[in-house]
C-alpha positions in Angstrom: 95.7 77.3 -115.6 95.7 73.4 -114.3 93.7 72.9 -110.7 96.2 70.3 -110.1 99.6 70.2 -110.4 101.6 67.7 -112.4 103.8 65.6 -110.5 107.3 65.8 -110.7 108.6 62.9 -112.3 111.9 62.8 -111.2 110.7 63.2 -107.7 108.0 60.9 -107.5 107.9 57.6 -105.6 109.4 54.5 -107.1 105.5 52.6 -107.4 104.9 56.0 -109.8 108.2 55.4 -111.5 107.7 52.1 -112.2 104.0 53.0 -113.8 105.5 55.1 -115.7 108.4 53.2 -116.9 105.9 50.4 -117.8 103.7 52.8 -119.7 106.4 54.2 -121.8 108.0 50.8 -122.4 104.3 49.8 -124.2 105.5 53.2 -126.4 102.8 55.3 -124.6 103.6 59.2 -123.5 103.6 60.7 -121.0 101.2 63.6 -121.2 100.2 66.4 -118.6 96.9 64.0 -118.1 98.7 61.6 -117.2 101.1 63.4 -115.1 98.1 65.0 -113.5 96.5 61.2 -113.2 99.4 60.0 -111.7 99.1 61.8 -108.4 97.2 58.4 -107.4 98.4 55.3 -109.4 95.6 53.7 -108.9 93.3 56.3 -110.4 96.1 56.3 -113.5 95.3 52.6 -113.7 91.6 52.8 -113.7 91.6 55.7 -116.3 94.6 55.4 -118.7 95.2 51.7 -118.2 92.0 50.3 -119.3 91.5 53.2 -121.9 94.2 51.3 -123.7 93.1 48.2 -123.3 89.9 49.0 -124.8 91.0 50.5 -127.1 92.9 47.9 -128.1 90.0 45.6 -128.3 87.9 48.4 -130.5 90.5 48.9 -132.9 90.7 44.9 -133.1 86.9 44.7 -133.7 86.0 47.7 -136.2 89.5 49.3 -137.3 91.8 52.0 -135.9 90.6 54.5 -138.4 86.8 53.9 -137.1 88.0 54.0 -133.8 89.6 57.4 -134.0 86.8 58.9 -136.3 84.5 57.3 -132.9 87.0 59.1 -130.3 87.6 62.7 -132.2 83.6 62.5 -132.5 82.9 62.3 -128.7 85.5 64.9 -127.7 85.0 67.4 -129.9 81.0 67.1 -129.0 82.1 67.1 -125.0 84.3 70.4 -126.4 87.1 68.8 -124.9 90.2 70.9 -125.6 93.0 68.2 -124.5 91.4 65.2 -126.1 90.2 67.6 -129.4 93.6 68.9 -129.8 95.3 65.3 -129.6 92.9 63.7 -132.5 92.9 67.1 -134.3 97.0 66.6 -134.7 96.4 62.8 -135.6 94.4 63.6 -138.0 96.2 66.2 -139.9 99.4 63.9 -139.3 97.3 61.7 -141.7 96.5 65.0 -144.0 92.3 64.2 -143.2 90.0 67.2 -142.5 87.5 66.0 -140.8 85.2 68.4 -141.5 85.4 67.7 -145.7 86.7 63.9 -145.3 84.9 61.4 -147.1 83.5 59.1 -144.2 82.4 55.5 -144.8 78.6 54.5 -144.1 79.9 53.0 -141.0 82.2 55.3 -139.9 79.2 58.2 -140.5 77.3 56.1 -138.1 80.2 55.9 -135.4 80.5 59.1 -135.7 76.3 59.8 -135.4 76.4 57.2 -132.3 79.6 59.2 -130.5 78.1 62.5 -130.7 74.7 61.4 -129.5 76.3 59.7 -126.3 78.3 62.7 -125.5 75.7 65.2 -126.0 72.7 63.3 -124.1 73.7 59.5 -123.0 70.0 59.4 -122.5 68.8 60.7 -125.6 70.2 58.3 -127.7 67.3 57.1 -130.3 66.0 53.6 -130.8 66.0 54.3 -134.6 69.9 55.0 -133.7 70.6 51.9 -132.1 68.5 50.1 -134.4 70.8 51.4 -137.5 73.9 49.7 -134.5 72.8 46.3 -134.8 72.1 46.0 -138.3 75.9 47.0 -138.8 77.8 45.9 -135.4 77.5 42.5 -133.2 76.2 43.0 -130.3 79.9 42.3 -128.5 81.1 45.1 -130.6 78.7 47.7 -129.5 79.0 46.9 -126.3 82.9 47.9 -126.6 82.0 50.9 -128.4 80.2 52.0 -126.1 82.4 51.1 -123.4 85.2 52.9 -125.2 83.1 56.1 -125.3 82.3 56.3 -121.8 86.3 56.2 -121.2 86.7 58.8 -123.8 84.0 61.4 -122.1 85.2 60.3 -118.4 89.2 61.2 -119.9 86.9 64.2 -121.3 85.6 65.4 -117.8 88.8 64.8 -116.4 90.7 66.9 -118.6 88.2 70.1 -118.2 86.9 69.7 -114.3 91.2 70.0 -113.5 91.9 71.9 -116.4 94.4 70.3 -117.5 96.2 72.2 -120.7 96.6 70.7 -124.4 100.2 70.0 -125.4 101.5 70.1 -129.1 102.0 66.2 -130.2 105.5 66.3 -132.2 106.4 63.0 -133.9 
């Protein structure tokens, strides 16, 4: 069950309404994290807004399929239901099992890079990061890495209020 409420759209006040109008114009839904996230626009803003913009920028630099293989690979390391649940369904929509799917070299790495920041940011091993920059720019992995310290704060988010996975229809 969700620690927060979701606001009530039709209620809320026009600055949220016109957030939301804006968001959905870009062809963005609106999901119980967001509705959750909106309590506080600004907090919407800092989270959701620049998550997109980002991501953006990564799928500009290494690929949308890399950059989803990168974003499923941190949440489903973090154990993230909500976030797990939305890549798991993009993934089928594209008929790919990720557990059998035949990765590319550098989407393997991705992959090996998200999981190690979402298990121990700390941890992450020189030989690692040496294997980054013979395949990335250094511009690049700094947006990677950027983009996967949005994913696992959208990660905590999404567990610390519980909020609750919803089935993506398209």
């Amino acid at each position: 069950m969700p620690r927060i409420t979701e606001i009530d759209v039709d209620n809320a006040s026009q600055e949220v309404k016109n957030v939301i109008s804006e968001h959905l114009a870009r062809g963005h839904r609106l999901t119980a994290e967001k509705r959750t996230l909106l309590h506080n626009v600004k907090a919407f803003l800092a989270l959701e807004e620049s998550s997109y913009a980002l991501d953006d920028e990564l799928q500009r630099l290494i690929g949308k399929r890399a950059a989803d293989f990168y974003e499923y690979a941190i949440s489903v390391q973090n154990d993230c239901l909500v976030c797990s649940a939305y890549f798991t369904n993009l993934l089928k929509k594209n008929n790919i099992d990720f557990e059998t799917f035949d990765f590319t070299e550098r989407e393997n790495l991705l992959i090996e890079y998200g999981r190690a920041i979402a298990k121990d940011p700390k941890g992450v091993s020189d030989e690692l990061f040496k294997r980054l920059k013979k395949e990335f720019t250094e511009e690049e992995i700094v947006v990677i890495t950027t983009m996967g310290v949005l994913m696992i704060a959208n990660n905590y988010l999404n567990d610390i209020l519980q909020v609750q996975p919803e089935e993506i229809v398209d």
